[in-house]
Backbone as a printed PyTorch tensor [residue, N CA C, xyz], in Angstrom:
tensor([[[140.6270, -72.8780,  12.7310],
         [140.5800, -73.8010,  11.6140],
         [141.9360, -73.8230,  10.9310]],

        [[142.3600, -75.0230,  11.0060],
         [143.5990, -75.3170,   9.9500],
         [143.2270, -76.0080,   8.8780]],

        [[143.4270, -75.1630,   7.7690],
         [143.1680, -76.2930,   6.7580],
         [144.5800, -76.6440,   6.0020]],

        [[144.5190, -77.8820,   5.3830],
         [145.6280, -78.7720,   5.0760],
         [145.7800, -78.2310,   3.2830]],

        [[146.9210, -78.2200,   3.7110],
         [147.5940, -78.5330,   1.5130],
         [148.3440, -79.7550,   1.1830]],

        [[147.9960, -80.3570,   0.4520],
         [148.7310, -80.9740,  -0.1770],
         [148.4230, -81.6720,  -1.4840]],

        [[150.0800, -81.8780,  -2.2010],
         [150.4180, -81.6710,  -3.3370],
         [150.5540, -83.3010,  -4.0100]],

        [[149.1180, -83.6550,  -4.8890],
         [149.5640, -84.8750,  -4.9850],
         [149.4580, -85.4600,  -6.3650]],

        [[150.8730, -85.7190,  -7.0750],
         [150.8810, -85.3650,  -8.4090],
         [150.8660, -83.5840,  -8.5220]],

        [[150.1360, -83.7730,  -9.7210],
         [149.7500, -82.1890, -10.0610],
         [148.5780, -81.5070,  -9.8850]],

        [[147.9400, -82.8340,  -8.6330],
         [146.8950, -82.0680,  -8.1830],
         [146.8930, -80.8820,  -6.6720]],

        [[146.5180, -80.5360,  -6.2170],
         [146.4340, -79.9620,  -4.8160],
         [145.1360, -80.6690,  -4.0280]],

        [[145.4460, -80.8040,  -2.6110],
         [144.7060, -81.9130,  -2.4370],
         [143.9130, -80.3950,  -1.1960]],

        [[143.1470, -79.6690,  -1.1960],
         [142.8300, -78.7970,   0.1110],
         [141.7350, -79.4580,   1.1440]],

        [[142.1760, -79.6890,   2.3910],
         [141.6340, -80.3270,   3.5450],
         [140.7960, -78.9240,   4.4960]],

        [[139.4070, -78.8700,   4.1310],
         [138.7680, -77.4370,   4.5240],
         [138.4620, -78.7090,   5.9160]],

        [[138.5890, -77.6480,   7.1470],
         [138.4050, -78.1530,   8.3360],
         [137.7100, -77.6870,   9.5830]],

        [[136.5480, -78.1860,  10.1460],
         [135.7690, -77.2420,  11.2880],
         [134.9160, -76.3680,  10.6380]],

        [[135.2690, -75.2950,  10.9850],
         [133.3910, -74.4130,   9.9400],
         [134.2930, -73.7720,   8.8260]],

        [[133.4020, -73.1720,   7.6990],
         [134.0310, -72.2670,   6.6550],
         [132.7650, -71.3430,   6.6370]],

        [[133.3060, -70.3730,   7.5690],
         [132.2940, -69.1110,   7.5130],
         [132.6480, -67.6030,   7.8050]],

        [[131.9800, -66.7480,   7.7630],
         [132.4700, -65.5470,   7.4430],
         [133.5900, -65.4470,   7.9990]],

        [[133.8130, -66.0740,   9.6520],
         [135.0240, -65.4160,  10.1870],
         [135.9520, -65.7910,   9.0960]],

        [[136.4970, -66.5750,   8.3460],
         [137.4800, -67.4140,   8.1760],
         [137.3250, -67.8050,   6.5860]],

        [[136.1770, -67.3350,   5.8820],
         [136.0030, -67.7140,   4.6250],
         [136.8260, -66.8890,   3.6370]],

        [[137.4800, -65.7160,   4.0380],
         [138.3000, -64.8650,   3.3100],
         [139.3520, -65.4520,   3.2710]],

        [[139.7500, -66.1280,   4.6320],
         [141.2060, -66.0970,   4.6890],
         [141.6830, -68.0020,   3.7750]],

        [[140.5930, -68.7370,   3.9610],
         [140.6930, -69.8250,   3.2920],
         [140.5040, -69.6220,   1.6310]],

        [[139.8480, -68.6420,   1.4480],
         [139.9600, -68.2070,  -0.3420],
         [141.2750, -67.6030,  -0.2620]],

        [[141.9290, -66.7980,  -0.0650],
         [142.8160, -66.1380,  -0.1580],
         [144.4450, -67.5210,  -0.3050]],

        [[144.0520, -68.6120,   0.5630],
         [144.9640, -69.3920,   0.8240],
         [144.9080, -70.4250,  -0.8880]],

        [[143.5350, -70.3370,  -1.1770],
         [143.4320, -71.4140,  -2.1100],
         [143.8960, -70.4760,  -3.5000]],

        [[143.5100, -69.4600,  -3.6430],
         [143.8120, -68.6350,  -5.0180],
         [145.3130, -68.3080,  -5.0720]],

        [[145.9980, -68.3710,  -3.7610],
         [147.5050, -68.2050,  -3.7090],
         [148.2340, -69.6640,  -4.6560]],

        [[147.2670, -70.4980,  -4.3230],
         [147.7830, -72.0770,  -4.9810],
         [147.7060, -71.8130,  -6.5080]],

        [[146.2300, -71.2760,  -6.8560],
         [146.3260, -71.6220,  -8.0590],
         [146.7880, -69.8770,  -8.6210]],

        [[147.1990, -68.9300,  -8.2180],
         [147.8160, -68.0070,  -8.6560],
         [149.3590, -68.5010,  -8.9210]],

        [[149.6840, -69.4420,  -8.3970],
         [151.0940, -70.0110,  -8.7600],
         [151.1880, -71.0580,  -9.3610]],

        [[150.2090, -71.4540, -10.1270],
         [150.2350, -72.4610, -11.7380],
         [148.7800, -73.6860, -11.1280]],

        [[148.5220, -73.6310,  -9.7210],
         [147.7680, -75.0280,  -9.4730],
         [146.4800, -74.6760, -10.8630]],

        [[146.5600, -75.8060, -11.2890],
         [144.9130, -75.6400, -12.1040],
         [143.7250, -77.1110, -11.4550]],

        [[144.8480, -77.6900, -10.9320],
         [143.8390, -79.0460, -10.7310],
         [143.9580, -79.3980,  -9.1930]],

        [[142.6700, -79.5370,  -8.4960],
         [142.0860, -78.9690,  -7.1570],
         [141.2080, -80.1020,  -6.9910]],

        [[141.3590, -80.6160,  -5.7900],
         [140.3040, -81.4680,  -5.1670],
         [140.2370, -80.6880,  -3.5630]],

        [[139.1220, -80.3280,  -3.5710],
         [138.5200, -79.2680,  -1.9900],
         [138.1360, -80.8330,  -1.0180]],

        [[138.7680, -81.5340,   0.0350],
         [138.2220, -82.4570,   1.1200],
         [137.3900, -81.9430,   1.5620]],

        [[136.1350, -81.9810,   1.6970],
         [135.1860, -82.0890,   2.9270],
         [135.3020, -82.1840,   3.9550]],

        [[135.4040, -83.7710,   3.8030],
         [135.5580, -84.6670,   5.4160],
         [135.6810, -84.2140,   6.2530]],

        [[137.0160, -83.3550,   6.7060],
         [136.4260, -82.9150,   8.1160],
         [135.9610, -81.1320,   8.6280]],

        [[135.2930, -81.0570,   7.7150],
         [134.0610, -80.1370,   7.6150],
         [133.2910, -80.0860,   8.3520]],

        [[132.7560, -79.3130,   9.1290],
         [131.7000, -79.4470,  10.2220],
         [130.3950, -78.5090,   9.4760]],

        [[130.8380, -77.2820,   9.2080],
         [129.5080, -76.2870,   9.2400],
         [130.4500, -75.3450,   7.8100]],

        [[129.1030, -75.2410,   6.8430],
         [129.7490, -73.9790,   5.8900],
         [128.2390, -73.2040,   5.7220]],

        [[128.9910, -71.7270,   5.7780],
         [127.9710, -70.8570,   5.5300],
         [128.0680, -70.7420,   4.2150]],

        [[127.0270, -69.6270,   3.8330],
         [126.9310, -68.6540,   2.6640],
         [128.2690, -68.3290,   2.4430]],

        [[128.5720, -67.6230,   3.1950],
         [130.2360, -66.8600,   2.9520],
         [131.2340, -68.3420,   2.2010]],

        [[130.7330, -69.3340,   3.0500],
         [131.8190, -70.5920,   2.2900],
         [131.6050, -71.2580,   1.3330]],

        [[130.3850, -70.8590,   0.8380],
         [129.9020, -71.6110,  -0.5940],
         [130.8000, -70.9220,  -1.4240]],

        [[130.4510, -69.3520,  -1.2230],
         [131.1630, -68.4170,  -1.7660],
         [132.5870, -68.6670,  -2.2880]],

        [[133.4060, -68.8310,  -1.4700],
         [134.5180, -69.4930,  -1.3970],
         [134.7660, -70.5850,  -2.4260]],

        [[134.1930, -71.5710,  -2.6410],
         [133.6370, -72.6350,  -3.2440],
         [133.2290, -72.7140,  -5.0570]],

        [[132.3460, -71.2800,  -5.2400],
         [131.9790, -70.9870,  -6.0230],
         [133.3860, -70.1880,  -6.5690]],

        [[133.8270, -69.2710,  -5.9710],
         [134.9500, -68.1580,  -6.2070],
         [135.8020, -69.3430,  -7.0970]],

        [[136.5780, -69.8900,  -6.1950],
         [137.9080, -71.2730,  -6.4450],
         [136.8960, -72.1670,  -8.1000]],

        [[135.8850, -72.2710,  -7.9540],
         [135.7090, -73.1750,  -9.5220],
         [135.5510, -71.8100, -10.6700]],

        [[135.1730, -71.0290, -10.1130],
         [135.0970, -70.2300, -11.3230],
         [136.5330, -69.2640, -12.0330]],

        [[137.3960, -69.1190, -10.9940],
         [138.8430, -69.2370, -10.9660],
         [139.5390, -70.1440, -12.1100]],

        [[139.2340, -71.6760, -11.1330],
         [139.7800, -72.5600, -12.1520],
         [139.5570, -72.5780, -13.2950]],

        [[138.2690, -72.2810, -13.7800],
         [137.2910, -72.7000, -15.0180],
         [137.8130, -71.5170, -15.9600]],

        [[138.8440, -70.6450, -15.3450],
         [139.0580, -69.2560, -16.6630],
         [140.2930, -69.7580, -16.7450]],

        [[141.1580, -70.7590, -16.1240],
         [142.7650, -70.9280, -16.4580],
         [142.4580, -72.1910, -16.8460]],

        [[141.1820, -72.8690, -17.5380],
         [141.3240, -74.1380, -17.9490],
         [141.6560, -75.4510, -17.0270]],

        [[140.9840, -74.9480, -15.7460],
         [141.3770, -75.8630, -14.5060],
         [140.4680, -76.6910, -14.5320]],

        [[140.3330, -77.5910, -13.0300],
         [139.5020, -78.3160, -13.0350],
         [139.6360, -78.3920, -11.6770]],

        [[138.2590, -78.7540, -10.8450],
         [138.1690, -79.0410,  -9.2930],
         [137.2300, -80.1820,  -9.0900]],

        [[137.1510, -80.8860,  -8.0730],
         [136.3780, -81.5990,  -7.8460],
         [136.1880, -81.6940,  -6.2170]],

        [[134.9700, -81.8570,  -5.4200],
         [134.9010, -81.7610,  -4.3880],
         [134.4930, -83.7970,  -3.9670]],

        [[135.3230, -83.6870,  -2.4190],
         [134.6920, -85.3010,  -1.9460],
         [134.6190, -84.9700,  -0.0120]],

        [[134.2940, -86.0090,   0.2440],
         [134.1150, -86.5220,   2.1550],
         [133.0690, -85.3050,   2.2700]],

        [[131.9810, -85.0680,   1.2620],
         [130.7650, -84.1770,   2.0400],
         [129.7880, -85.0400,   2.8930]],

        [[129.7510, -84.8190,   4.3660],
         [129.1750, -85.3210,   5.1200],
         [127.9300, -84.6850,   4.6190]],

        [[126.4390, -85.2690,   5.5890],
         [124.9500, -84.8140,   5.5400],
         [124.8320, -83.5870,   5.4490]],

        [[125.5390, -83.1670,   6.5460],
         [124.5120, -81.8340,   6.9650],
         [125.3880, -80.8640,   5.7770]],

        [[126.9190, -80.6480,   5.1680],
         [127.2010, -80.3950,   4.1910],
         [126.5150, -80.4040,   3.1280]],

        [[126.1840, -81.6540,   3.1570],
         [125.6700, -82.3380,   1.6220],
         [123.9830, -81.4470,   1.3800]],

        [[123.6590, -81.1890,   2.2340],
         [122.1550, -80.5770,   2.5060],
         [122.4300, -78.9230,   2.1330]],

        [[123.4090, -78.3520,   2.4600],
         [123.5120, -77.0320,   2.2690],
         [123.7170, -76.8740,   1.1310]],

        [[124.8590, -78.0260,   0.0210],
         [125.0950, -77.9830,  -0.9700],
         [123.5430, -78.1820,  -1.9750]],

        [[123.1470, -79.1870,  -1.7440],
         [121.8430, -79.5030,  -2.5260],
         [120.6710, -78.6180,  -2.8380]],

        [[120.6360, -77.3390,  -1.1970],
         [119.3270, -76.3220,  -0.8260],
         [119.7390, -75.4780,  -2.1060]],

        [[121.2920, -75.1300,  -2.0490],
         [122.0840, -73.8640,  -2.8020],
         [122.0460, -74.2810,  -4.1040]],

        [[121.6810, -75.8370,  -5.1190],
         [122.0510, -76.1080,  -6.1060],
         [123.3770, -76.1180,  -6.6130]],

        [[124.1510, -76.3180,  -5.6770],
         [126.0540, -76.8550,  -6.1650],
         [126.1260, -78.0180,  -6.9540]],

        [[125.4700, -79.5900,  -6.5170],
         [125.5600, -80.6140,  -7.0090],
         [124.9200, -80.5050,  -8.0860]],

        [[124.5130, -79.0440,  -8.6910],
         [124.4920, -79.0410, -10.0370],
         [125.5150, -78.5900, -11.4930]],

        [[126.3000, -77.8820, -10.5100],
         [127.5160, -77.3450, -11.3720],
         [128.7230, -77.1930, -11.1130]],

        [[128.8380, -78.4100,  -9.8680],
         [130.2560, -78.9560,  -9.1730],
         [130.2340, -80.3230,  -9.3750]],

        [[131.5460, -80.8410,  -9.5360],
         [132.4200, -82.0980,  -9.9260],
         [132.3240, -82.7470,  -8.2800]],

        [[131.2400, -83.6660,  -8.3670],
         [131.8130, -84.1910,  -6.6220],
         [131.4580, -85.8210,  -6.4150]],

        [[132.9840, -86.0920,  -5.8270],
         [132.9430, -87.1130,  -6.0910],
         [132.2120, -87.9580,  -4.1030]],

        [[132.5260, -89.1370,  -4.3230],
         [132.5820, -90.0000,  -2.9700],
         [133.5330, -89.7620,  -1.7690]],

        [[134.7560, -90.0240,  -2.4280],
         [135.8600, -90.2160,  -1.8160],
         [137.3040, -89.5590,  -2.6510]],

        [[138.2100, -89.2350,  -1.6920],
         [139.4600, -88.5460,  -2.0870],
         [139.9180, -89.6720,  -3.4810]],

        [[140.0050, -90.6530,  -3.3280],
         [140.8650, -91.2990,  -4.5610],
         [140.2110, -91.2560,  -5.2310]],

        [[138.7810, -91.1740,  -5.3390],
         [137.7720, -91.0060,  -6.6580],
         [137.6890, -89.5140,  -7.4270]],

        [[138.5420, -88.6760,  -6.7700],
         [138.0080, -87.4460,  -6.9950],
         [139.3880, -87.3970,  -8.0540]],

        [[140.3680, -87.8970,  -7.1630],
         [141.9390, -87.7230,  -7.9720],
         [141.8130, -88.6240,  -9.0640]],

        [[141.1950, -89.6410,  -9.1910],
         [140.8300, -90.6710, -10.4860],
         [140.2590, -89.9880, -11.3330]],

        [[139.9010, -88.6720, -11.5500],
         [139.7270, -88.2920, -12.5160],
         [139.9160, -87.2460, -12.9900]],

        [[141.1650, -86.8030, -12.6760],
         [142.0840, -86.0110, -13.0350],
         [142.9080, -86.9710, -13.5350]],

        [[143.3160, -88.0990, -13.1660],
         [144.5790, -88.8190, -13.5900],
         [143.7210, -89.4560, -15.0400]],

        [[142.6800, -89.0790, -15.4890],
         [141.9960, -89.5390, -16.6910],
         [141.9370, -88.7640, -17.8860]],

        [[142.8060, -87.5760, -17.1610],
         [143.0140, -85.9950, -18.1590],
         [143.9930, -85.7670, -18.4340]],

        [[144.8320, -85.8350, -17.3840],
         [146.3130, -85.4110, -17.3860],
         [146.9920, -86.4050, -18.4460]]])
C-alpha cells in the first residue's frame, strides 16, 4: 500500500490506498501524525481508493481526529465506497466524523474556516 500526501492550500490531502489493516495500520498512523506533528491541523483522509479497512484502521481513523481535535484541527473524510461506508456505519463513525461526498466538498469546508 502506497498512500499519497498532498498539500493543498493548508490542507493535507491523505490518499489511504488498498486495505488499512493491522499489517500496515501502524505504519499509515505513524505517516499521518508525522504531518500533523509538524503544524498540519487541517486533514482530508481520501477513501476512494480504499479497498478493505479493519478494526486496526478505524483505529487509525479515530487516533488522527482525536489528534486533530486537541491542536484545534479539523478532518474530514470523502470517496467512501459501500463496503467502506458499511464498516463505517456498523462502528458508528458517521456519527462523530466530518464526511463529505467528494474531495472538493470536503476541502470546501475548510476553505469556509480558514
Amino acid at each position: 500500500m502506497a498512500n499519497q500526501f498532498e498539500m493543498i492550500g493548508t490542507v493535507l490531502v491523505a490518499c489511504l490506498q488498498g486495505k488499512l489493516n493491522s499489517t500496515n495500520a501502524e505504519q499509515t498512523e505513524a505517516q499521518i501524525l508525522q504531518h500533523i506533528n509538524r503544524g498540519t491541523n487541517q486533514l482530508v483522509i481520501d477513501l476512494g481508493e480504499l479497498d478493505y479497512i479493519s478494526s486496526a484502521g478505524l483505529r487509525v481513523v479515530l487516533v488522527t481526529a482525536k489528534r486533530l481535535k486537541q491542536s484545534a484541527g479539523q478532518m474530514a473524510l470523502c470517496g467512501i465506497s459501500n463496503p467502506i461506508r458499511e464498516v463505517f456505519e456498523i462502528s458508528g463513525f458517521f456519527n462523530i466524523l466530518d464526511v463529505a461526498e467528494s474531495r472538493e466538498q470536503a476541502l470546501s469546508r475548510f476553505n469556509q474556516t480558514a
